[in-house]
mmCIF file of the protein (N, C-alpha, C, O) and its ligand, coordinates in Angstrom:
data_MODEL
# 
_entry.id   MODEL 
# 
loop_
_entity.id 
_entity.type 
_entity.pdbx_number_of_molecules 
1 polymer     1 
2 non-polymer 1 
# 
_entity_poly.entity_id                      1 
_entity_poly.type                           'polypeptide(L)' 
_entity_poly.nstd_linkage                   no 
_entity_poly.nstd_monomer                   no 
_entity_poly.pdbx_seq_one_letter_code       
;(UNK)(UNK)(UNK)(UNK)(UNK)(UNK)(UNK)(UNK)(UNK)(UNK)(UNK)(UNK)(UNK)(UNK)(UNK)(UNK)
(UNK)(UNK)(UNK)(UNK)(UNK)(UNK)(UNK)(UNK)(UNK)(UNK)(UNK)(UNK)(UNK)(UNK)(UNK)(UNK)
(UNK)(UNK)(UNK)(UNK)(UNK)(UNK)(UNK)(UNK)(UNK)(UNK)(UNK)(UNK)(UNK)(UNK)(UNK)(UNK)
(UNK)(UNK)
;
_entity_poly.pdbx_seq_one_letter_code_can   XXXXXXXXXXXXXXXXXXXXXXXXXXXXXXXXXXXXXXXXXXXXXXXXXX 
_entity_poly.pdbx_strand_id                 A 
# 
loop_
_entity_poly_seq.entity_id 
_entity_poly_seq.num 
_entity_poly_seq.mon_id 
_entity_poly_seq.hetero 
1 1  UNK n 
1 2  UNK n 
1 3  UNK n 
1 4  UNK n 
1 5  UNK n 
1 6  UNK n 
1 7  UNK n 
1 8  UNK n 
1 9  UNK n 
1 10 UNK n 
1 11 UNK n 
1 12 UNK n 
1 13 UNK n 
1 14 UNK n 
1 15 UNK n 
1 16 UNK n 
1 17 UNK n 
1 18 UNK n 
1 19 UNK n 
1 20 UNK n 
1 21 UNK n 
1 22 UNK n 
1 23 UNK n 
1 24 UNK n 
1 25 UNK n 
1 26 UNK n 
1 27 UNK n 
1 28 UNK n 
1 29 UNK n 
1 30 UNK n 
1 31 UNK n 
1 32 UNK n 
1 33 UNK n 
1 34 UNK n 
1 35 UNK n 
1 36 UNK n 
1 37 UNK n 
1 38 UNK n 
1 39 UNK n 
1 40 UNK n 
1 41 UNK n 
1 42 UNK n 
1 43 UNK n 
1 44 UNK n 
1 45 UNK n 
1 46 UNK n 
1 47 UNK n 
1 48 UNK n 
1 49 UNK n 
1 50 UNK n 
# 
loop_
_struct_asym.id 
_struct_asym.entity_id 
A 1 
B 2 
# 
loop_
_chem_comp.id 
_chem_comp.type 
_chem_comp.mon_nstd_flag 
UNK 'L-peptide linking' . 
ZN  non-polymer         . 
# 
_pdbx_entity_nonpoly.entity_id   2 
_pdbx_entity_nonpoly.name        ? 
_pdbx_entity_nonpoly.comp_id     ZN 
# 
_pdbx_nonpoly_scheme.asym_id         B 
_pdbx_nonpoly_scheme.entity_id       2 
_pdbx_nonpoly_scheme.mon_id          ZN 
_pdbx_nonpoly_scheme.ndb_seq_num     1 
_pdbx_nonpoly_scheme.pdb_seq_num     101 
_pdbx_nonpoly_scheme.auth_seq_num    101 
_pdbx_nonpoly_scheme.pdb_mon_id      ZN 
_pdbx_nonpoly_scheme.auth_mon_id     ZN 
_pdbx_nonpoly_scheme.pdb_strand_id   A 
_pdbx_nonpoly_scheme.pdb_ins_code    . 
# 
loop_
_atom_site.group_PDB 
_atom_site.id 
_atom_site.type_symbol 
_atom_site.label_atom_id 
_atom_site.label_alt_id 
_atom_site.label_comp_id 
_atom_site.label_asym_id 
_atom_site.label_entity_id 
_atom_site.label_seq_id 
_atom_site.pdbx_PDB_ins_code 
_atom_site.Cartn_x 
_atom_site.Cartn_y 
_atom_site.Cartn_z 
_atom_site.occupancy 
_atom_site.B_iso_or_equiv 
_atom_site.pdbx_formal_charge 
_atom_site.auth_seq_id 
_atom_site.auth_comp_id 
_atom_site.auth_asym_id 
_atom_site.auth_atom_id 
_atom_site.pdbx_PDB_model_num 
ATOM   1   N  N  . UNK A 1 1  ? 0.842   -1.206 0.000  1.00 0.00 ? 1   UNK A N  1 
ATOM   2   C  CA . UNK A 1 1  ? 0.000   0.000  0.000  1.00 0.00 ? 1   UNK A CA 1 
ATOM   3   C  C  . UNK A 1 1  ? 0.870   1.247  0.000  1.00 0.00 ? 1   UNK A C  1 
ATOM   4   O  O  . UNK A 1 1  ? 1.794   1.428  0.793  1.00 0.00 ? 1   UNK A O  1 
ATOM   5   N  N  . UNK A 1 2  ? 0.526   2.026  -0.884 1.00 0.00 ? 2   UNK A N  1 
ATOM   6   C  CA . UNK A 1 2  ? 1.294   3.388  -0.658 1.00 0.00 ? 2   UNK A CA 1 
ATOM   7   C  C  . UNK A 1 2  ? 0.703   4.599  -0.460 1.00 0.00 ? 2   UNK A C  1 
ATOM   8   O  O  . UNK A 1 2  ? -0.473  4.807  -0.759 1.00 0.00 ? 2   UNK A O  1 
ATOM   9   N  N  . UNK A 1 3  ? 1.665   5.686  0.181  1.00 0.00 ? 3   UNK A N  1 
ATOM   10  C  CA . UNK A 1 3  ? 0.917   6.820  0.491  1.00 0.00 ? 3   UNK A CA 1 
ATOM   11  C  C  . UNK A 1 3  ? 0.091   7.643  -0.912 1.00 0.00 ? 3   UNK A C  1 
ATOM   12  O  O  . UNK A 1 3  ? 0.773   8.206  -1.767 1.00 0.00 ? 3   UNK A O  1 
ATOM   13  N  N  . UNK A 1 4  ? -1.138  7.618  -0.975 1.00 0.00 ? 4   UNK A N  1 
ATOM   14  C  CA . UNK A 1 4  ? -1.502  9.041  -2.337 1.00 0.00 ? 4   UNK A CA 1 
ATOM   15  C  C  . UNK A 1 4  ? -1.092  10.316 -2.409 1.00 0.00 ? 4   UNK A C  1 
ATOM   16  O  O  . UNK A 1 4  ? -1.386  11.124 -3.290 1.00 0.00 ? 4   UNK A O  1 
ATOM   17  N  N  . UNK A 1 5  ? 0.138   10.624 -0.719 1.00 0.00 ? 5   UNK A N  1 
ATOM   18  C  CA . UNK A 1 5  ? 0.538   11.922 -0.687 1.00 0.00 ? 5   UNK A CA 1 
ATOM   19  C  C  . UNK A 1 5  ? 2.026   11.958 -1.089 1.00 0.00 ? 5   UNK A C  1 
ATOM   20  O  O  . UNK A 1 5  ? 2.423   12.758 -1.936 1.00 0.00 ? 5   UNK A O  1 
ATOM   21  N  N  . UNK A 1 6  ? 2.777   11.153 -0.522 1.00 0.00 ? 6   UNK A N  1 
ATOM   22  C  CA . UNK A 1 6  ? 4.427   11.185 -0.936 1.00 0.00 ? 6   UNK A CA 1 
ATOM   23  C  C  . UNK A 1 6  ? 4.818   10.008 -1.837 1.00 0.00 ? 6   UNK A C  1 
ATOM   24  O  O  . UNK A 1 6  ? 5.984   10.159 -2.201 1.00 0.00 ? 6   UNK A O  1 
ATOM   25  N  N  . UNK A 1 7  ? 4.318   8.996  -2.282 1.00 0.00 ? 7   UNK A N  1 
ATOM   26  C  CA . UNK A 1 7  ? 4.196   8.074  -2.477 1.00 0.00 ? 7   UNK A CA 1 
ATOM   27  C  C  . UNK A 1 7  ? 4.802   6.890  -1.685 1.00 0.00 ? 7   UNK A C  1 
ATOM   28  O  O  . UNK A 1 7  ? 4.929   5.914  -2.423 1.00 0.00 ? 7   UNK A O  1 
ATOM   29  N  N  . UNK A 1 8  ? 5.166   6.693  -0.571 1.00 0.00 ? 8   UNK A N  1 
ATOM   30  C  CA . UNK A 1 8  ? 6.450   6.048  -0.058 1.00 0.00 ? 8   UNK A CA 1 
ATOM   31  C  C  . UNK A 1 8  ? 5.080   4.538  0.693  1.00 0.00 ? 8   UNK A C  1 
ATOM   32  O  O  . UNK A 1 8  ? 3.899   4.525  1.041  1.00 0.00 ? 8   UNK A O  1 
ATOM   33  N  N  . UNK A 1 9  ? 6.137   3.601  0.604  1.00 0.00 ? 9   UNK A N  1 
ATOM   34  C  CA . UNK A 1 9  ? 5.037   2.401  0.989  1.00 0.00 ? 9   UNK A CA 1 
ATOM   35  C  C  . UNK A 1 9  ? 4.250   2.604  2.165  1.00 0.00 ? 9   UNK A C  1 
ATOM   36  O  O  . UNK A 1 9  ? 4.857   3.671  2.261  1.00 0.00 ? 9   UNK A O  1 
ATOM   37  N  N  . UNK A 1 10 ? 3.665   2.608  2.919  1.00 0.00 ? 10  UNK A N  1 
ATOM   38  C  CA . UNK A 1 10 ? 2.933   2.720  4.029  1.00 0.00 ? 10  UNK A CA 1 
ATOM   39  C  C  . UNK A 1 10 ? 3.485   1.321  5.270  1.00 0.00 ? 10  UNK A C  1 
ATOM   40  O  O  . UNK A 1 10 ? 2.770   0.337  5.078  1.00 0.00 ? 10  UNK A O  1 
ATOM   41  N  N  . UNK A 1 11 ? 3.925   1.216  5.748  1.00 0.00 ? 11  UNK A N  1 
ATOM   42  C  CA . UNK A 1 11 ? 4.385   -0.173 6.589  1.00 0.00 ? 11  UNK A CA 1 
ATOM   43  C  C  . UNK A 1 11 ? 3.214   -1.096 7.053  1.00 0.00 ? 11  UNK A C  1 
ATOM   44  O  O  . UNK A 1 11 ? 2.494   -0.424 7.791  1.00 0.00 ? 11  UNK A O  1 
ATOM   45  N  N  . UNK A 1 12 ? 2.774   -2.261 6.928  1.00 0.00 ? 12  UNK A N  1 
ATOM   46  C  CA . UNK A 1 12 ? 1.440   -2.693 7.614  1.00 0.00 ? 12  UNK A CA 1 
ATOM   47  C  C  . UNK A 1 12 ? 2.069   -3.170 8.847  1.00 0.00 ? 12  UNK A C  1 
ATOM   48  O  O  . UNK A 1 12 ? 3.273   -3.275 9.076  1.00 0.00 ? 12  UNK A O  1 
ATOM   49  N  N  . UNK A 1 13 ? 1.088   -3.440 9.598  1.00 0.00 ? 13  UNK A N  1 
ATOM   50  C  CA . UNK A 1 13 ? 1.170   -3.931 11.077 1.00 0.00 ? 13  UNK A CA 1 
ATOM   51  C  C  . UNK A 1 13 ? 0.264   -5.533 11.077 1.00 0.00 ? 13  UNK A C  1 
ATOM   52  O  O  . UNK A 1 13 ? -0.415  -6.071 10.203 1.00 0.00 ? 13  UNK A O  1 
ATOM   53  N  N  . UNK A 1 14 ? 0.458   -5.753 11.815 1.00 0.00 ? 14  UNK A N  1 
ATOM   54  C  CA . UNK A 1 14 ? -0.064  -7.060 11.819 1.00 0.00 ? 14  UNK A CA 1 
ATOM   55  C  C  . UNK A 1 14 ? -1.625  -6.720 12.138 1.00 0.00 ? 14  UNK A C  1 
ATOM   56  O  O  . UNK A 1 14 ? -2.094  -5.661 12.556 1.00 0.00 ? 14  UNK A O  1 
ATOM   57  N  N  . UNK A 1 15 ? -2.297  -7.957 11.811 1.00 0.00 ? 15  UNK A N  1 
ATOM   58  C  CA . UNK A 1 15 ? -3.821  -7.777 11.588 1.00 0.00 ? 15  UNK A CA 1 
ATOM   59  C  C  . UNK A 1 15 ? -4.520  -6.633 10.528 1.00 0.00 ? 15  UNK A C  1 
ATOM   60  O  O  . UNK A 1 15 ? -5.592  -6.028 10.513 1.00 0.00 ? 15  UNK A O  1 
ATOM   61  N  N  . UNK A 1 16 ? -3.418  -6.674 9.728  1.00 0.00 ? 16  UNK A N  1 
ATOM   62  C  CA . UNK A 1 16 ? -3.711  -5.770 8.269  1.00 0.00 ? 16  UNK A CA 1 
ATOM   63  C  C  . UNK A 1 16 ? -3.912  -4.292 8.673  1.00 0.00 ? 16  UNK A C  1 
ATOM   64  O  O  . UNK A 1 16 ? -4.712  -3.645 7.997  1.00 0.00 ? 16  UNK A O  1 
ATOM   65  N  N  . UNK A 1 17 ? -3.075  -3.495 10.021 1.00 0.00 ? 17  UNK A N  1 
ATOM   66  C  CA . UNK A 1 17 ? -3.816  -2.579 10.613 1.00 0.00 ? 17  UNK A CA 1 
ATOM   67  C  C  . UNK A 1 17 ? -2.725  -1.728 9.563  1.00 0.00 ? 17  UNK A C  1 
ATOM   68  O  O  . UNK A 1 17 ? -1.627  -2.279 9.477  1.00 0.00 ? 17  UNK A O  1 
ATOM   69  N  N  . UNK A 1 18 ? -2.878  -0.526 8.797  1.00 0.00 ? 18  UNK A N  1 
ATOM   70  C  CA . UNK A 1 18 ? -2.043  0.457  8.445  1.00 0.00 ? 18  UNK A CA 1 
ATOM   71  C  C  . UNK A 1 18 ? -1.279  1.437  9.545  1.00 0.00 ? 18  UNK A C  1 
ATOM   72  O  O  . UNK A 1 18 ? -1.876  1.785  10.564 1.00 0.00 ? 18  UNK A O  1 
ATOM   73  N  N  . UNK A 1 19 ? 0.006   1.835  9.287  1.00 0.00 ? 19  UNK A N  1 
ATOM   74  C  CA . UNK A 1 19 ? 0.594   2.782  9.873  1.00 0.00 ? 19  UNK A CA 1 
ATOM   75  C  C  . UNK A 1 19 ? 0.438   3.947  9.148  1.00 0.00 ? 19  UNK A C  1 
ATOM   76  O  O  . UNK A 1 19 ? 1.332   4.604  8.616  1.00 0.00 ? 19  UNK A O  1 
ATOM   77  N  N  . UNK A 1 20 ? -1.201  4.248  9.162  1.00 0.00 ? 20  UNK A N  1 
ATOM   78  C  CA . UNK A 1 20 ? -1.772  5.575  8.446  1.00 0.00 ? 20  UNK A CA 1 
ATOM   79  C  C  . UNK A 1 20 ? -3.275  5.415  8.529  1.00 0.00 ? 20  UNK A C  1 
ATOM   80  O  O  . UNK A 1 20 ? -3.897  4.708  9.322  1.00 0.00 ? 20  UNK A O  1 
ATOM   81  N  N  . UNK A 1 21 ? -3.676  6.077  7.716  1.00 0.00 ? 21  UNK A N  1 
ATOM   82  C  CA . UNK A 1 21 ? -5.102  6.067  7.640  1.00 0.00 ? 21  UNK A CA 1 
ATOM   83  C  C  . UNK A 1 21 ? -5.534  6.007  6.372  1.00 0.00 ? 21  UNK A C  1 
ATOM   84  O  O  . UNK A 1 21 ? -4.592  5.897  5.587  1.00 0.00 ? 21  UNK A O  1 
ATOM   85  N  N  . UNK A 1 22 ? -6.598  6.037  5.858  1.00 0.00 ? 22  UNK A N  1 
ATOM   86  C  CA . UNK A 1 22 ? -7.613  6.037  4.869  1.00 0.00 ? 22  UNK A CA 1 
ATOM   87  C  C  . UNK A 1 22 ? -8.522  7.519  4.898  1.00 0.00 ? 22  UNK A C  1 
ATOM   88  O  O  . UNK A 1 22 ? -9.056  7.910  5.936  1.00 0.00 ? 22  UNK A O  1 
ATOM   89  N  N  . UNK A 1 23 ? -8.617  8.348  3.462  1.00 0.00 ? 23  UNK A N  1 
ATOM   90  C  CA . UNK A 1 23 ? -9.724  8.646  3.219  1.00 0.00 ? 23  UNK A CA 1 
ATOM   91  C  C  . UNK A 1 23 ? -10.549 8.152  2.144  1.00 0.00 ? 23  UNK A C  1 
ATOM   92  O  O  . UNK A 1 23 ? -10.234 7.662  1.059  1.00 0.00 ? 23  UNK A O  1 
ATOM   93  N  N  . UNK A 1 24 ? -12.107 8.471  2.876  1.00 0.00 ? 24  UNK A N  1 
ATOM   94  C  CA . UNK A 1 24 ? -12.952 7.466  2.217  1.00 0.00 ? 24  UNK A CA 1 
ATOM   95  C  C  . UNK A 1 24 ? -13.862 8.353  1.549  1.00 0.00 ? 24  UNK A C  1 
ATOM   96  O  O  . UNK A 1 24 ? -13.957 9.522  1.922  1.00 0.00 ? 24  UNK A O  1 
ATOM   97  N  N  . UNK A 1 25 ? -14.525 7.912  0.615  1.00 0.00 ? 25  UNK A N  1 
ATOM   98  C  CA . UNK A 1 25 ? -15.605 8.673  -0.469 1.00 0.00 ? 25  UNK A CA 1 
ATOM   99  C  C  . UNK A 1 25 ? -16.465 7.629  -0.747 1.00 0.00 ? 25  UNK A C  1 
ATOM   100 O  O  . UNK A 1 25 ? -16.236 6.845  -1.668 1.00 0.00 ? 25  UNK A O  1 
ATOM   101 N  N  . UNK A 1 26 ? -17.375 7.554  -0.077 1.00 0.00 ? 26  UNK A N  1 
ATOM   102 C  CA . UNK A 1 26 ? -18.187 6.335  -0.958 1.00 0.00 ? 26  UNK A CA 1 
ATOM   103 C  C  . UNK A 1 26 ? -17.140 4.686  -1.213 1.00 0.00 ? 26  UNK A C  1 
ATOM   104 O  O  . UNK A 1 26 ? -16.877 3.977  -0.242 1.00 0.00 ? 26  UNK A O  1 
ATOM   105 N  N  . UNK A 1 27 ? -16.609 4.276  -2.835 1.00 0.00 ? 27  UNK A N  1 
ATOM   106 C  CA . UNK A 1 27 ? -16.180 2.925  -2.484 1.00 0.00 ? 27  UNK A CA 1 
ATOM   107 C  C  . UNK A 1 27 ? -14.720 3.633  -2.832 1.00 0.00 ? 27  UNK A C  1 
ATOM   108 O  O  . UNK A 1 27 ? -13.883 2.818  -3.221 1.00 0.00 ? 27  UNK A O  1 
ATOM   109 N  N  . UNK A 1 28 ? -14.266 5.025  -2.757 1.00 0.00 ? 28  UNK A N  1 
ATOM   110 C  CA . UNK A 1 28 ? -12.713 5.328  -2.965 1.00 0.00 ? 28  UNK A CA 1 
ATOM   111 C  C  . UNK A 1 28 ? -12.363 5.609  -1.756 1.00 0.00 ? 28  UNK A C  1 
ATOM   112 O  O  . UNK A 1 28 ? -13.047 6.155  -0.890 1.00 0.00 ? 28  UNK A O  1 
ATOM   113 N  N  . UNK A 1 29 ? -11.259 5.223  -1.691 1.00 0.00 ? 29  UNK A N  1 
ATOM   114 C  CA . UNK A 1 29 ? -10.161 4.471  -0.445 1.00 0.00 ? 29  UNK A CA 1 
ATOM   115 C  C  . UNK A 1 29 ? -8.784  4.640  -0.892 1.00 0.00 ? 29  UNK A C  1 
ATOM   116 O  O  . UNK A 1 29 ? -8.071  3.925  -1.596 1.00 0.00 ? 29  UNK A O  1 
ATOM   117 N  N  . UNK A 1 30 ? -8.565  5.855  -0.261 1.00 0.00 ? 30  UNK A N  1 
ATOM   118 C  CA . UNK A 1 30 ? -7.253  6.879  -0.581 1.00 0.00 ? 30  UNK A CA 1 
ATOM   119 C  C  . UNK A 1 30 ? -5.847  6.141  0.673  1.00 0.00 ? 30  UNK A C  1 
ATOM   120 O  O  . UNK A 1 30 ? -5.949  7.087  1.454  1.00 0.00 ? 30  UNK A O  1 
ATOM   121 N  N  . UNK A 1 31 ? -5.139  5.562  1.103  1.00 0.00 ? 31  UNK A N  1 
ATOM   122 C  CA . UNK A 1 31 ? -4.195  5.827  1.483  1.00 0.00 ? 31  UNK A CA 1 
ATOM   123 C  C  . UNK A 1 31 ? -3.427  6.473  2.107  1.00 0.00 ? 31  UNK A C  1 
ATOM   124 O  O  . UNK A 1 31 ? -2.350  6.179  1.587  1.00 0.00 ? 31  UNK A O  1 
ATOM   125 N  N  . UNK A 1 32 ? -3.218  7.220  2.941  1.00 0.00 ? 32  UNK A N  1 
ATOM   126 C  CA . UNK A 1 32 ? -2.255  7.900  3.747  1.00 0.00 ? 32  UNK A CA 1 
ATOM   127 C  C  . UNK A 1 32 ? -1.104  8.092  4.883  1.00 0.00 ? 32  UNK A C  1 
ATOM   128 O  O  . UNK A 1 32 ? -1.554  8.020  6.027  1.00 0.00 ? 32  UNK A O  1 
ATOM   129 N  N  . UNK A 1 33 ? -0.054  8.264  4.809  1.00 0.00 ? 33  UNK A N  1 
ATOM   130 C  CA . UNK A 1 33 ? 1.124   7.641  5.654  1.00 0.00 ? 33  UNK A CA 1 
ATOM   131 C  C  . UNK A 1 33 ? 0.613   8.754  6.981  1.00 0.00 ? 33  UNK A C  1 
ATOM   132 O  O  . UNK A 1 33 ? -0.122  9.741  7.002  1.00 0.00 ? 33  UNK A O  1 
ATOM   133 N  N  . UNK A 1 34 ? 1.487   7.958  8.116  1.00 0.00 ? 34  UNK A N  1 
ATOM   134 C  CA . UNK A 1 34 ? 1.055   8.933  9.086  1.00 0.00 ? 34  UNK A CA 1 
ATOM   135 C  C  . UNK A 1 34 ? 2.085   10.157 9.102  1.00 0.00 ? 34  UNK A C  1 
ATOM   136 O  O  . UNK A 1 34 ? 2.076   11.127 9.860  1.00 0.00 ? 34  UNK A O  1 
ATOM   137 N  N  . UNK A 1 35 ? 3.203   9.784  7.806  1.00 0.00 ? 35  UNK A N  1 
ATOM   138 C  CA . UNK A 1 35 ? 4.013   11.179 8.327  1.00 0.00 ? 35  UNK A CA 1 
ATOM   139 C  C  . UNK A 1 35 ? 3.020   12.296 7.862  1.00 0.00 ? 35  UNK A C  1 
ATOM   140 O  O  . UNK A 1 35 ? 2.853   13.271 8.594  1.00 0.00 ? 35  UNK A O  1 
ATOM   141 N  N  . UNK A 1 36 ? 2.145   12.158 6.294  1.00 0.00 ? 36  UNK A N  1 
ATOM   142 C  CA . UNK A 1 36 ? 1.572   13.136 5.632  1.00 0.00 ? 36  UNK A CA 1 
ATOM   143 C  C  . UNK A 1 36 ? 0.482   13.446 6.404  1.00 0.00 ? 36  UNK A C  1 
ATOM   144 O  O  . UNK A 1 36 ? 0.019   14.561 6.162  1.00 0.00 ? 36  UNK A O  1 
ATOM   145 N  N  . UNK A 1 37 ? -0.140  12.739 7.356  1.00 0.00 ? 37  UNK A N  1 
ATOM   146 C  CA . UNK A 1 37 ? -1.455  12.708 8.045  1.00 0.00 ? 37  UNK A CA 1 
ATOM   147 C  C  . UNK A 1 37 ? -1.041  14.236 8.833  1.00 0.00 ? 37  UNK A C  1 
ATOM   148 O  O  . UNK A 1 37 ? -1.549  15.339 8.634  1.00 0.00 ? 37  UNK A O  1 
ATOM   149 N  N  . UNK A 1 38 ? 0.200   13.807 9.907  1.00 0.00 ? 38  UNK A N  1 
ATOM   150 C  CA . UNK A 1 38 ? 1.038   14.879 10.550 1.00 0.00 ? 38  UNK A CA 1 
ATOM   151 C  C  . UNK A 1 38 ? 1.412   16.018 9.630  1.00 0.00 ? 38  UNK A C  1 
ATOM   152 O  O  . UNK A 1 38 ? 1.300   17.008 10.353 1.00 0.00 ? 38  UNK A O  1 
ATOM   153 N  N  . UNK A 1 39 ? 1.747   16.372 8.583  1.00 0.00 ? 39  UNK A N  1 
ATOM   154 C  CA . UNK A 1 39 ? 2.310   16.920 7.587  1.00 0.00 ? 39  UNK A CA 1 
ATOM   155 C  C  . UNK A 1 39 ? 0.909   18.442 7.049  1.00 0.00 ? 39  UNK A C  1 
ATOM   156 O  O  . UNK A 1 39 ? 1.065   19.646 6.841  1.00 0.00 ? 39  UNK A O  1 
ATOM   157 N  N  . UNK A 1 40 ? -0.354  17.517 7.012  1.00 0.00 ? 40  UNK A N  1 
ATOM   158 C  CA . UNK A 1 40 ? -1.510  18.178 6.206  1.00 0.00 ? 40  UNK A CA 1 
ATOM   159 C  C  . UNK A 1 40 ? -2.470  17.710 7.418  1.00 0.00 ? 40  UNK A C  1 
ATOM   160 O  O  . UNK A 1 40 ? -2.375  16.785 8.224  1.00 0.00 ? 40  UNK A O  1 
ATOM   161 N  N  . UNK A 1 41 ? -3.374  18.658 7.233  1.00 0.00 ? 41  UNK A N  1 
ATOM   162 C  CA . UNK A 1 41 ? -4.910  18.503 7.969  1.00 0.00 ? 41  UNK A CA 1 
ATOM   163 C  C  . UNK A 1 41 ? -5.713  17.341 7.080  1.00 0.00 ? 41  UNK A C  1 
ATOM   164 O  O  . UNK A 1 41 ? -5.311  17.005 5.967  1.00 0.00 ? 41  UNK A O  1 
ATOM   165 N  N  . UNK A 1 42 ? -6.873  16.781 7.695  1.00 0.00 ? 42  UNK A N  1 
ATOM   166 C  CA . UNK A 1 42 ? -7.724  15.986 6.966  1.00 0.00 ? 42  UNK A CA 1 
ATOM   167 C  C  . UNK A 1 42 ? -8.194  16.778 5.495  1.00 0.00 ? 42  UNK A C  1 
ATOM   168 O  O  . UNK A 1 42 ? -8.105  16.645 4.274  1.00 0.00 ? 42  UNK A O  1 
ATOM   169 N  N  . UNK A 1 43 ? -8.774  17.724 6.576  1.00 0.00 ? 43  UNK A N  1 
ATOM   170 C  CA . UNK A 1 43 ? -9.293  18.295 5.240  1.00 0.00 ? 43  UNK A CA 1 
ATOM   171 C  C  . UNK A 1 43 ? -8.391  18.827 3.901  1.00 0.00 ? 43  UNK A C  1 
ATOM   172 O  O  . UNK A 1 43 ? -8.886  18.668 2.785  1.00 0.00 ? 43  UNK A O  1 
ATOM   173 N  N  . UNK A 1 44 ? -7.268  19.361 4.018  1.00 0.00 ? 44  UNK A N  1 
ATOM   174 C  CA . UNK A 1 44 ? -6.469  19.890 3.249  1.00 0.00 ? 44  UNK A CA 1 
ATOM   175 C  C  . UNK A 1 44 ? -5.997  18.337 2.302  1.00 0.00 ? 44  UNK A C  1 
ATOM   176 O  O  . UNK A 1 44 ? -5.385  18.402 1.236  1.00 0.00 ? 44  UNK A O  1 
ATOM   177 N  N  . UNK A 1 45 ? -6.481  16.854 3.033  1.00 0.00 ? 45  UNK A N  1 
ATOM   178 C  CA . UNK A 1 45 ? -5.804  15.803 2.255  1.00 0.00 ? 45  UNK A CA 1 
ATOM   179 C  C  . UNK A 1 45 ? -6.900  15.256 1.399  1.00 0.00 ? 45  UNK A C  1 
ATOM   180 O  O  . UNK A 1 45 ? -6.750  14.709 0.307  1.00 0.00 ? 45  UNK A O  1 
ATOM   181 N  N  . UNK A 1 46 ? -8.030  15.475 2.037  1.00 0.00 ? 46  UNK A N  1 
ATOM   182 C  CA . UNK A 1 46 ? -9.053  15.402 1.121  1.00 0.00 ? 46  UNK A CA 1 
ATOM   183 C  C  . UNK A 1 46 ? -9.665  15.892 0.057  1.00 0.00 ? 46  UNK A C  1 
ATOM   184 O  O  . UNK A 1 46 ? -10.421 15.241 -0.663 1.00 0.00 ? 46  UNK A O  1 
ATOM   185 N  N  . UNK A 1 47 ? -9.310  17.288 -0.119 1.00 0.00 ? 47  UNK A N  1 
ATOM   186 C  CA . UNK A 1 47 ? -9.727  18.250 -0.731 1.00 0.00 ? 47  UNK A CA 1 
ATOM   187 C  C  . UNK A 1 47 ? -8.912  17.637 -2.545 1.00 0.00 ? 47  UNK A C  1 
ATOM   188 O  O  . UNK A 1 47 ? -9.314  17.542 -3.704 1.00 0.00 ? 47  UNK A O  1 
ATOM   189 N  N  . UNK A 1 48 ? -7.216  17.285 -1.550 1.00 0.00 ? 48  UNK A N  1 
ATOM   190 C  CA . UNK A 1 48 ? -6.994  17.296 -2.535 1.00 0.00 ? 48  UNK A CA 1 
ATOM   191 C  C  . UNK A 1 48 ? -6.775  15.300 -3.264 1.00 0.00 ? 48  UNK A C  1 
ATOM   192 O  O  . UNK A 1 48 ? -6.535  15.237 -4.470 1.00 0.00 ? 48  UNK A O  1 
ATOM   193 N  N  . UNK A 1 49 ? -6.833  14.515 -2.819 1.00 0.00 ? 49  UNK A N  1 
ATOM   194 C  CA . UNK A 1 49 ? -6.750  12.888 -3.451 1.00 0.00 ? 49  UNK A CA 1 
ATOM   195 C  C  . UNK A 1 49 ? -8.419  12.815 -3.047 1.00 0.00 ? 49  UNK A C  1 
ATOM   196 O  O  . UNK A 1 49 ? -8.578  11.637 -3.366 1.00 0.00 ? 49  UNK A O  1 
ATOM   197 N  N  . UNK A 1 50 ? -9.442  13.144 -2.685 1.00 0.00 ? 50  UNK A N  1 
ATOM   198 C  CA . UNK A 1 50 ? -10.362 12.459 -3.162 1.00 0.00 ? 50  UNK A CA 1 
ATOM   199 C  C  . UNK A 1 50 ? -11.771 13.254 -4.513 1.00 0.00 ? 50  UNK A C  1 
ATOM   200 O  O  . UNK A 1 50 ? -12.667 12.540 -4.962 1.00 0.00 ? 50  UNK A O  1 
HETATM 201 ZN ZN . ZN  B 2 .  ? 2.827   10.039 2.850  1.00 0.00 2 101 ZN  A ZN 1 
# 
């Protein structure tokens, strides 16, 4: 899985948990590392990948 903001892989954790988050739109399912999460506001990440 990679970030939709820096592109860099996202690390998984066990039990498929991401070291990031997801934004969601209906069935689109954006990606996000937690450095960019820290980096940008929700909204400012949404505005712009979904
Ligand atoms: Zn990122």
């Amino acid at each position: 899985m990679k970030c939709a903001s820096c592109g860099e892989k996202i690390p998984e954790l066990f039990l498929e948990k991401l070291q990031g988050t997801y934004l969601v739109k209906g069935k689109k399912k954006v990606p996000i590392c937690s450095v960019c999460q820290q980096k940008y506001t929700m909204e400012e990440l949404q505005k712009k990948y979904l």
